[in-house]
N, C-alpha and C positions, 0 to 999 in steps of 0.2 A: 764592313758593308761593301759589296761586290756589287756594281751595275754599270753601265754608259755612262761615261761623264765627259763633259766637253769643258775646259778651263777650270776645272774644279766641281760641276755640276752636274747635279742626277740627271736625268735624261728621259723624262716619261716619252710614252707612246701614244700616240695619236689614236682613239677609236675612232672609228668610223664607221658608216650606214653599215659596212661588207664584210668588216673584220668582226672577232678576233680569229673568227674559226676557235679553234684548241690550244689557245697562249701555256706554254710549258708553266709547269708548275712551279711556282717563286721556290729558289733552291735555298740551303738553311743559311748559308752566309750574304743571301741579299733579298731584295726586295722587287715586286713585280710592279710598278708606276705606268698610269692611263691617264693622259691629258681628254676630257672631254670639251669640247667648242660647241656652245648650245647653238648657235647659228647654222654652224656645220652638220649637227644632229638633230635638230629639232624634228625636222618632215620624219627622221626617221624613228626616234623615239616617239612621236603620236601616234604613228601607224600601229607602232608595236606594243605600246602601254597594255591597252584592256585584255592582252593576253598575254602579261609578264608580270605586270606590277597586282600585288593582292590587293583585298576588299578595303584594306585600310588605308594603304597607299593609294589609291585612286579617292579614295573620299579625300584623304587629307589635301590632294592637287587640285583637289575640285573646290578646296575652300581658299584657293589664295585669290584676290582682288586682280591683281595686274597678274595682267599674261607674262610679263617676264619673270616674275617669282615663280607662276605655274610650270612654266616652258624651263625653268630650271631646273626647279623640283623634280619633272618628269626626265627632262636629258639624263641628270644625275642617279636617278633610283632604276629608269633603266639599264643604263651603264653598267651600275653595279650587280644586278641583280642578270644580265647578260655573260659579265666574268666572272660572275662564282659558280653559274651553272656552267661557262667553258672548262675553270681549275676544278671544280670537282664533279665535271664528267656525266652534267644530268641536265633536265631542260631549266631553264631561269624562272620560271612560275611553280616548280618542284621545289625549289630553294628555302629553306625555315632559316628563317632570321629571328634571334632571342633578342631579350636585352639581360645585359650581364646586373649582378647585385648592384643598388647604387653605394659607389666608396664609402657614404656618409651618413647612410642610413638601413643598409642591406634593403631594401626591397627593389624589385625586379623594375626597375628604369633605370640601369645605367648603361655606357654603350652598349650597340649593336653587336653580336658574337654571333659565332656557327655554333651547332650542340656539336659536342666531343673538343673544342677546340684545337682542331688540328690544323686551321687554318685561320690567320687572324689578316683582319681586315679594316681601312679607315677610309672617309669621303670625308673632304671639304668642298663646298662652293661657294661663288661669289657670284656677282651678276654675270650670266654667260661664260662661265669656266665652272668645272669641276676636276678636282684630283682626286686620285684615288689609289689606292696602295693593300696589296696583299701579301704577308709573307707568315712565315712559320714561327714566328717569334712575334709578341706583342705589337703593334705600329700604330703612327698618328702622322697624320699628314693638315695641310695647313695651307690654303691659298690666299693670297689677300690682294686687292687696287692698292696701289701706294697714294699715301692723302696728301694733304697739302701740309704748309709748314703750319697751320693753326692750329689745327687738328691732334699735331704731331705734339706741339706744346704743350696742346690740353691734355694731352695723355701720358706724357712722360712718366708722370708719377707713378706707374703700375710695372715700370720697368726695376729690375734690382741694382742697387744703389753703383754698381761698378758699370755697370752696363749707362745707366744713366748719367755716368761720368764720361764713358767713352762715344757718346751722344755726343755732347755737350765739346769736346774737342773736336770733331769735327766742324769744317765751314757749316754755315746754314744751309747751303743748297743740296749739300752731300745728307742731313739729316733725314726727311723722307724717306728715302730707300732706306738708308742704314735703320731706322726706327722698326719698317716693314720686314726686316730681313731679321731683327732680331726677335720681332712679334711674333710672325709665322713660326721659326723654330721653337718658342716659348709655349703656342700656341698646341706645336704639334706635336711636342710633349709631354704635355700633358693630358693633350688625349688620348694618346697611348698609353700613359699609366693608368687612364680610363676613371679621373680627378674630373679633368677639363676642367676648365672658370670658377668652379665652383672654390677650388684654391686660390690663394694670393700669389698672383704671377709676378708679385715681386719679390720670394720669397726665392726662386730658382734661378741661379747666373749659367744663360748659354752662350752670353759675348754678343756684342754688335758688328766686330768687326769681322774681315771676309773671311775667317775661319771659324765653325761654331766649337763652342765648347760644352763639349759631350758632359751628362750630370754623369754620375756612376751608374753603370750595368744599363746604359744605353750609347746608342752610337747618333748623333744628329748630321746632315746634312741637308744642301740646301737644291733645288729644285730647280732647274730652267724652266721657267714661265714667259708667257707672252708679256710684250711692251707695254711697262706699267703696273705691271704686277711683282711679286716678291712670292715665293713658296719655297716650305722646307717639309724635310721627313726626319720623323724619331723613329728609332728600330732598337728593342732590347735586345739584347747580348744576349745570345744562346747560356743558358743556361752552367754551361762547362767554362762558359768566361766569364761567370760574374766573381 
């Protein structure tokens, strides 16, 4: 995996109201990463929604209760649907998004895909952030708030048995992060296997600690995110290196 790292760390890029223009097309050994800031996007994704986002994406924004899930929803689905019309070279409301077979049952709801797959693509968001990730090889990305230590307890169990041992050596205060750090990679993938939750995520060991540990015929890294948060990305291995 090829991109900007600062102390170990992927390095997304900031969207903004003005960019991308024509972001180079994610090359086969790395990954293209867009930090979206719903505060920082918002005015600009509402402007732009009702002639970017389709019939279904505007109903679906239009049924959330609070305006910050709305105002999420829309920053995120704009984003996305802005850089795939920049990567492949057409306007963002021309863009078809499928859903791929689901793992579990083959019918057509599981993740988001281009037709032809020649481009593959993932969004996470949380309250106010969205990541998002495109490259030529499968990917799952993953953002999360880091919780409290009760939280962390209550959920320990969904962690794989080494992972929740190397929790558990660490002080309490160091757990939080290290729990979110190890969640996020867990989380992201398995979206890229395009499983997601629906699998036992205690079933996959990627490590807690500051280095992830890659499953086979994937490469995991982890993500600089804003204070307080934790995010990583999965990228399968080109095909000639599995």
């Amino acid at each position: 995996m090829t991109a900007l790292t600062t102390g170990g760390l992927l390095v997304p890029r900031r969207l903004s109201g003005t960019g991308p223009g024509s972001p180079a097309a994610p090359a086969p050994t790395g990954p293209g990463l867009w930090l979206v800031d719903t505060t920082e996007y918002r005015a600009y994704a509402t402007g732009q929604a009702p002639g970017t986002l389709d019939a279904l994406e505007l109903a679906r924004a239009a049924e959330f209760v609070r305006a910050a899930d709305r105002d999420g929803y829309v920053c995120a689905h704009v984003a996305l649907r802005r850089l795939l019309g920049a990567y492949l070279g057409m306007p963002a409301r021309d863009v078809i998004v499928e859903r791929a077979p689901c793992a579990h049952c083959d019918e057509p709801h599981g993740r988001p895909v281009l037709p032809g797959g020649t481009l593959h693509f993932s969004l996470s968001h949380c309250d106010g952030l969205s990541l998002l990730a495109f490259a030529v090889t499968p990917v799952g990305v993953d953002v999360e708030p880091v919780p409290d230590a009760a939280a962390v307890a209550e959920t320990a169990d969904v962690l794989h048995p080494r992972e929740a041992a190397e929790l558990a050596a660490l002080p309490a205060d160091e757990r939080p992060v290290a729990f979110t750090r190890v969640w996020t990679r867990k989380e992201a993938y398995l979206k890229g296997t395009g499983v997601g939750l629906a699998a036992d995520p205690s079933m996959d060991y990627v490590g807690a600690g500051p280095v992830p540990a890659s499953p086979p015929g994937w490469t995991l890294g982890d993500v600089l995110a804003p204070e307080g948060h934790q995010a990583a990305l999965a990228l399968a291995d080109p095909p000639d290196d599995r």
